[in-house]
Structures are given as structure tokens and as C-alpha cells.
MIFI-949271 format. One line per field, with one value per residue: x, y, z of N, C-alpha, C, O in turn; residue number from 1. Coordinates in Angstrom, 1 decimal, padded with zeros to 4 digits. Example, Ala and Ser with C-alpha at 12.3 -4.5 7.8 and 13.67 -1.06 7.14 Angstrom:
! MIFI-949271
n.u [013.2:012.8]
n.v [-005.7:-002.2]
n.w [007.8:007.1]
ca.u [012.3:013.7]
ca.v [-004.5:-001.1]
ca.w [007.8:007.1]
c.u [013.2:012.9]
c.v [-003.3:000.0]
c.w [007.8:007.9]
o.u [014.2:013.4]
o.v [-003.3:001.1]
o.w [008.5:008.0]
num [1:2]
END
This chain:
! MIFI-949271
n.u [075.6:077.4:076.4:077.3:080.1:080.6:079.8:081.4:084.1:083.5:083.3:086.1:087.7:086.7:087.8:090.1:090.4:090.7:093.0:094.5:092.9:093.3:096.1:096.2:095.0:096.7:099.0:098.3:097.5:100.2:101.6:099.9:100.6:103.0:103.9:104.4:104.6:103.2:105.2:107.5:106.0:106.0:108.4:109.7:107.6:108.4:109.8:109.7:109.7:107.6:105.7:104.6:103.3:102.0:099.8:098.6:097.6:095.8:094.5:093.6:092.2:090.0:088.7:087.5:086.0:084.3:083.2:081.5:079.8:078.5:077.2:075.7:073.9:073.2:071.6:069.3:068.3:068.4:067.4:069.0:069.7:071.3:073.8:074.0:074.0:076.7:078.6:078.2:079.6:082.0:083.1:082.7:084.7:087.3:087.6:087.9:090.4:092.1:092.0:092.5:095.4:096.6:097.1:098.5:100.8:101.5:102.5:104.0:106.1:106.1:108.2:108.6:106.2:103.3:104.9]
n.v [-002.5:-004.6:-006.2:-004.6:-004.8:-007.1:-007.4:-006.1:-007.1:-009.9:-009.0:-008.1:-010.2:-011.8:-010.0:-010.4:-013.3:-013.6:-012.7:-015.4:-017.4:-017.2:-017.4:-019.9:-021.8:-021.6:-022.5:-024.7:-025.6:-025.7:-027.4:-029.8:-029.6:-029.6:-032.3:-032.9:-034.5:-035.7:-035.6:-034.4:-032.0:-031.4:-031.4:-029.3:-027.1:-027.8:-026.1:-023.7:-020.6:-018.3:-020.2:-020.8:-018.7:-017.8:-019.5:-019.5:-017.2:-017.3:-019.5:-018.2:-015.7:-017.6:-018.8:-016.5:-015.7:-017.6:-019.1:-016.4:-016.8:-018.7:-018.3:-016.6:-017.8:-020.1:-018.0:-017.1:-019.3:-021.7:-020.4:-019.4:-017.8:-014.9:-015.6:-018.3:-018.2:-016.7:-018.3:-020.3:-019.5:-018.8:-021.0:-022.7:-021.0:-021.1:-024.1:-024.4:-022.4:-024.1:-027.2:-025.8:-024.8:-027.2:-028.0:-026.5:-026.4:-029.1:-029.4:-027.5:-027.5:-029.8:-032.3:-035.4:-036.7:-039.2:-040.7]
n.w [124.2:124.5:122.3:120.4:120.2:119.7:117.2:116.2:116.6:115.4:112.5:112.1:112.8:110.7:108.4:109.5:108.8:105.8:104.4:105.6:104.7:101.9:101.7:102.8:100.8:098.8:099.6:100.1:097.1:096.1:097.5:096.7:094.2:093.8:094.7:096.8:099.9:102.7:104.7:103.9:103.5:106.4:107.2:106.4:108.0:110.6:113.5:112.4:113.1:111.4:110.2:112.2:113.7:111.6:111.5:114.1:114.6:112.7:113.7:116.4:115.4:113.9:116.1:117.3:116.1:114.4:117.4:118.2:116.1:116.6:118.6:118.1:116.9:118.7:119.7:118.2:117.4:119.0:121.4:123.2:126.3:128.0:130.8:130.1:127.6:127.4:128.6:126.8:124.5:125.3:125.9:123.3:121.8:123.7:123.2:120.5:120.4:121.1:120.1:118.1:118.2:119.2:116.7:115.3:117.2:117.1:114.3:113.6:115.9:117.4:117.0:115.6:116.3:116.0:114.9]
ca.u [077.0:077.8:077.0:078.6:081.7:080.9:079.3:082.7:085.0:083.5:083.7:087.7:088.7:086.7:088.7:092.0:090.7:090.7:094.2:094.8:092.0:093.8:097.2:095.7:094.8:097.8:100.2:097.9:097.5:101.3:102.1:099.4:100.5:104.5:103.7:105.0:104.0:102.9:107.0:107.9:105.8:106.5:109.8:109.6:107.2:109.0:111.0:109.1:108.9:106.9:104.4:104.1:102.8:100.6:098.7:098.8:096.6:094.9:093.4:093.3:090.7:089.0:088.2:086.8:084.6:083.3:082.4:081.0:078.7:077.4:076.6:074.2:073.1:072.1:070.4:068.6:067.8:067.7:066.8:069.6:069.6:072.3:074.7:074.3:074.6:078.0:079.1:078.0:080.7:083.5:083.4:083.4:086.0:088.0:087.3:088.4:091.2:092.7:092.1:094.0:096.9:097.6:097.4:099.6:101.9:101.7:103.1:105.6:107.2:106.4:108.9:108.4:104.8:103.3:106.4]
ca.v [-002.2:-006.0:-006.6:-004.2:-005.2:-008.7:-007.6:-005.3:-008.3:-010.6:-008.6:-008.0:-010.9:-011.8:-008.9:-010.8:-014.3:-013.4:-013.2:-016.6:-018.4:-017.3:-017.8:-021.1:-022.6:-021.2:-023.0:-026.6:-025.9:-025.1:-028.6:-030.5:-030.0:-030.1:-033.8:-033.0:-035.8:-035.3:-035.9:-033.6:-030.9:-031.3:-031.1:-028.0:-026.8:-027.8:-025.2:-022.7:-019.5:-018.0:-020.4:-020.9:-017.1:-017.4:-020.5:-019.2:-015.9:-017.7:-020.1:-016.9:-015.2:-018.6:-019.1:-015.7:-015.6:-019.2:-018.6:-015.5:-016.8:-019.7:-017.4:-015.7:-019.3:-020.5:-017.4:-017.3:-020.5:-022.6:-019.4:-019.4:-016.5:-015.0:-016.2:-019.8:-018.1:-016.2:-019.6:-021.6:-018.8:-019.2:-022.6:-023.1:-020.4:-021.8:-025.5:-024.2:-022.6:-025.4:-027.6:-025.5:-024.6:-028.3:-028.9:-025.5:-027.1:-030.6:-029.1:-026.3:-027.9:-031.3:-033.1:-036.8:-037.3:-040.1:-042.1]
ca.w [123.9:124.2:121.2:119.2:120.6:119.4:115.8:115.4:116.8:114.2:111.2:112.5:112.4:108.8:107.9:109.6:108.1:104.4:104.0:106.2:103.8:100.7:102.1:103.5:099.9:098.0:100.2:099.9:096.1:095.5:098.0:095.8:092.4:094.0:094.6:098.3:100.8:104.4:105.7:103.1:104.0:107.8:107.4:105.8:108.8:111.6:113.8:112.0:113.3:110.3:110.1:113.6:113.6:110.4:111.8:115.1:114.4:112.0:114.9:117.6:114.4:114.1:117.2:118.3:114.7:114.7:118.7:118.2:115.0:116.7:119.7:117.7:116.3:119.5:120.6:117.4:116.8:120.3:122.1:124.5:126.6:129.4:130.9:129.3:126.2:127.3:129.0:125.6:123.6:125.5:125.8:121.9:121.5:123.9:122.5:119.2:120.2:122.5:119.2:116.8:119.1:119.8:115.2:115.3:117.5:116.2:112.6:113.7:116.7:118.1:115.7:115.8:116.6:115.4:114.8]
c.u [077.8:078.3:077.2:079.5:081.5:080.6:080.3:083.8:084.7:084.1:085.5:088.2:088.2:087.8:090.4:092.0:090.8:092.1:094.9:094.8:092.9:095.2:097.5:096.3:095.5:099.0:099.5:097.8:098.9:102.1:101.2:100.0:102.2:104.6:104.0:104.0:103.6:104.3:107.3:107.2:105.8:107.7:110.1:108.9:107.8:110.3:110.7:108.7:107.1:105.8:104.0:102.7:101.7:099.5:098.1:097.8:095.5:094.0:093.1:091.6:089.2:088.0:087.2:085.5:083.8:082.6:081.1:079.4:077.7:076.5:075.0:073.3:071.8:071.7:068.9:067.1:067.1:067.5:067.6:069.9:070.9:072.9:075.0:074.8:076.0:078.6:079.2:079.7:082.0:083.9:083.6:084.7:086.8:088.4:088.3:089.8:092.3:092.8:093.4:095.0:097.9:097.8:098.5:101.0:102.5:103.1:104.2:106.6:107.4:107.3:108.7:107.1:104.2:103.9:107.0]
c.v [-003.5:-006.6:-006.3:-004.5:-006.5:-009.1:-007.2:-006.5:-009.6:-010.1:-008.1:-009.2:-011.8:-011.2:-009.8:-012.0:-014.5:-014.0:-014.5:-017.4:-018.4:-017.6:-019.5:-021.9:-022.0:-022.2:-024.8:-026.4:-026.0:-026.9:-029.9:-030.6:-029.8:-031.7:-033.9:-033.8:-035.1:-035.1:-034.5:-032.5:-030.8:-030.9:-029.7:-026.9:-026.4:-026.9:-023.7:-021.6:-018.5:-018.5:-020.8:-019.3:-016.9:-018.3:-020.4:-018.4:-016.6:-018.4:-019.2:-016.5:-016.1:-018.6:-018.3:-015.5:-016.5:-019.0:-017.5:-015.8:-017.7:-019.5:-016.8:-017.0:-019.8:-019.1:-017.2:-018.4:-021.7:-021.6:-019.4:-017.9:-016.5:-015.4:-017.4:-019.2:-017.6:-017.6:-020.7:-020.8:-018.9:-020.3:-023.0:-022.2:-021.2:-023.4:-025.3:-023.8:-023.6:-026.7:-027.5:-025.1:-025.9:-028.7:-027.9:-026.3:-028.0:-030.0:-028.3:-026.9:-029.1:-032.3:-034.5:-037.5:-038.3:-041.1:-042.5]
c.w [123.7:123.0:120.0:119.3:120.0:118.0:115.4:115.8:115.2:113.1:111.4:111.8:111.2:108.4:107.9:108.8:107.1:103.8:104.1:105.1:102.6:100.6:102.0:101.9:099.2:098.7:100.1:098.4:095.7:096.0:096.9:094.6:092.7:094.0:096.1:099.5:102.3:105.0:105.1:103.7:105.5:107.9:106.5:107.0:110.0:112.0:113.3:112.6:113.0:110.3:111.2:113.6:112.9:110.7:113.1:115.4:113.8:112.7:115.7:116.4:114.5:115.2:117.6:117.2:115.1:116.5:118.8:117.2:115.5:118.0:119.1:117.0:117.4:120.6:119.6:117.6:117.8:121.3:123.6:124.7:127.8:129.6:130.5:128.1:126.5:127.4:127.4:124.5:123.8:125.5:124.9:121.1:122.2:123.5:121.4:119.1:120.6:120.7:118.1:117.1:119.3:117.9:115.4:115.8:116.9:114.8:112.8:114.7:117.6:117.0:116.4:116.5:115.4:115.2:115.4]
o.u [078.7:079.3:077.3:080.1:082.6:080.8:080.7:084.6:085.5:085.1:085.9:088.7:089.0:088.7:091.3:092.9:091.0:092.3:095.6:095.7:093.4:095.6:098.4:097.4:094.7:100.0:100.1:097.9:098.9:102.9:101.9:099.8:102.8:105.5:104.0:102.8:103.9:104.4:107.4:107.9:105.6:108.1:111.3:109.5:107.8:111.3:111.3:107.5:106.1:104.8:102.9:101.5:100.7:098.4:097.1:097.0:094.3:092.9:092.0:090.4:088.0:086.8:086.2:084.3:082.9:081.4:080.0:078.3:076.6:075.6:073.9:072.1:070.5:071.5:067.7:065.9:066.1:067.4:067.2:070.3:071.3:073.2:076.2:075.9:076.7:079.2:080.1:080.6:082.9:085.1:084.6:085.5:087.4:089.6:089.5:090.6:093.4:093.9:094.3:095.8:099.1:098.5:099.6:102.0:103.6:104.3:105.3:107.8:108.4:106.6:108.6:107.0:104.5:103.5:107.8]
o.v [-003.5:-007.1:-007.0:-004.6:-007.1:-010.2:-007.7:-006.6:-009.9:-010.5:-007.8:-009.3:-012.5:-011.9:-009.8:-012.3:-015.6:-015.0:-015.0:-018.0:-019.4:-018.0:-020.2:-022.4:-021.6:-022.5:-025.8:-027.6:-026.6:-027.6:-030.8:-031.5:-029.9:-032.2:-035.0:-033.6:-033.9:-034.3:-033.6:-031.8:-029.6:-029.9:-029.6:-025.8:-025.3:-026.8:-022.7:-021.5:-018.3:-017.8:-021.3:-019.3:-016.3:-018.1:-021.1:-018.7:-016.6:-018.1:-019.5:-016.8:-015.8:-018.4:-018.7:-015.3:-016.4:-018.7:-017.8:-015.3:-017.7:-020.1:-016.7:-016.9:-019.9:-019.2:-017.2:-018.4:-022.3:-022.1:-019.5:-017.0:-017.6:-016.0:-017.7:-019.4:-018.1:-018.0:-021.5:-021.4:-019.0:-020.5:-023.7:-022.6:-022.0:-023.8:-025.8:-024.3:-023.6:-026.9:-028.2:-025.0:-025.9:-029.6:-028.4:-026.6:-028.1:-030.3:-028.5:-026.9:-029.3:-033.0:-034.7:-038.5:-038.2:-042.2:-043.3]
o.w [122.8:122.6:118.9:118.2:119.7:117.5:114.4:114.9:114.4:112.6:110.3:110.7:110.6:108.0:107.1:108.1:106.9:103.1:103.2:104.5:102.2:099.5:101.5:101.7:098.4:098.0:100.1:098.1:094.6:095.3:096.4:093.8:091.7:093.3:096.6:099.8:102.7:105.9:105.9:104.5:105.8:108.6:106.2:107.1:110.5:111.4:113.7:112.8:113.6:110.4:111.3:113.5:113.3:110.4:113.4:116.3:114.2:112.6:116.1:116.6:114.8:115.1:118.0:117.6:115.9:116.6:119.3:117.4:115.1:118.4:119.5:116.8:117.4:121.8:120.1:117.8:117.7:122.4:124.7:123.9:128.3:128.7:130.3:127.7:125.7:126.5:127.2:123.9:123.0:125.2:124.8:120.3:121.5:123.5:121.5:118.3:120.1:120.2:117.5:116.2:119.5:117.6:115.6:115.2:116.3:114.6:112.1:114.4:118.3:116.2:117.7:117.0:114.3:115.2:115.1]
num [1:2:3:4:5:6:7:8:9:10:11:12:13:14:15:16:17:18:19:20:21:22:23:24:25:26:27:28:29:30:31:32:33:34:35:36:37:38:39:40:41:42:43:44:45:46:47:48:49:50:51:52:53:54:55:56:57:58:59:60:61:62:63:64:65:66:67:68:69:70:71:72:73:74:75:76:77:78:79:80:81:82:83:84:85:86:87:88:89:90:91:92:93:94:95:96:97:98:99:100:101:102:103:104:105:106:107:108:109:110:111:112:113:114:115]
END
């Protein structure tokens, strides 16, 4: 039963990252060929509701996909079984999302990082 819940959670949030992905590289092609700099596109960022929200989900999706995929990686592949293997999933979900929560932040609402 496990792991339907974890074959139907994957293909979910495929399903939710599609839009992200093409969202994703519509918004870096549209800044690339604007000529818009790193300042420039932060300052556009920052205070952002909006893209707080869309980068927000977009790393929640990440997280539980990529976890879930490399779950079946290393039971596959390095034959981890049981509780290591549950322990090994949350730990790179959590990893991941702990990662993309603090870029999320970084870009929508820590103003003046770096500088």
C-alpha cells in the first residue's frame, strides 16, 4: 500500500512540475534575451507574493519527486531496504527542501543579501 501512495505521489507532483518547468524557462528565456542583470531581476522579485508562491510549490513538488525517485534508486540499485531506506527519503526530501526554501527566500524576501 506504501508504495502506491509513493508511485501516485510521484506522478502528482510530475503532473504539478510540468507547469513550474515551463513557467521556469519562459521567465529565464524572456530575462535572457531582455538583457536583465541579476539586480534587475531581484528587484523585480523582491516582496513578491506571486513568485514567492510559484517557487514555493515548485520546491514543495521537487522535493517530494526527487526524494521519492532516488528512494527507489537506492533500493534498486544499492539495495537499501527498511527503515534506512525510509530514513535515506526523508532526509533528501527534507535536504532539498531546506535548500530550496532558503533560494525561495533568498530571491522573494531577504533584500540585501550579499551586499
Amino acid at each position: 500500500m506504501m508504495t502506491l501512495r509513493l508511485y501516485m505521489a510521484q506522478r502528482i507532483t510530475a503532473l504539478l512540475m510540468a507547469p513550474f518547468v515551463l513557467g521556469h524557462l519562459a521567465v529565464m528565456i524572456y530575462a535572457i534575451q531582455g538583457g536583465l542583470s541579476a539586480a534587475e531581476i531581484l528587484g523585480r522579485t523582491q516582496g513578491s507574493v506571486l513568485w514567492f508562491a510559484f517557487y514555493g510549490l515548485f520546491v514543495v513538488a521537487v522535493s517530494i519527486h526527487g526524494a521519492i525517485g532516488l528512494r527507489t534508486i537506492a533500493h534498486e540499485w544499492v539495495a537499501v531496504r527498511g527503515w534506512a531506506l525510509d530514513v535515506l527519503m526523508w532526509g533528501i526530501g527534507l535536504g532539498l527542501f531546506a535548500l530550496g526554501a532558503r533560494a525561495v527566500w533568498a530571491v522573494t524576501f531577504a533584500a540585501g543579501l550579499g551586499s
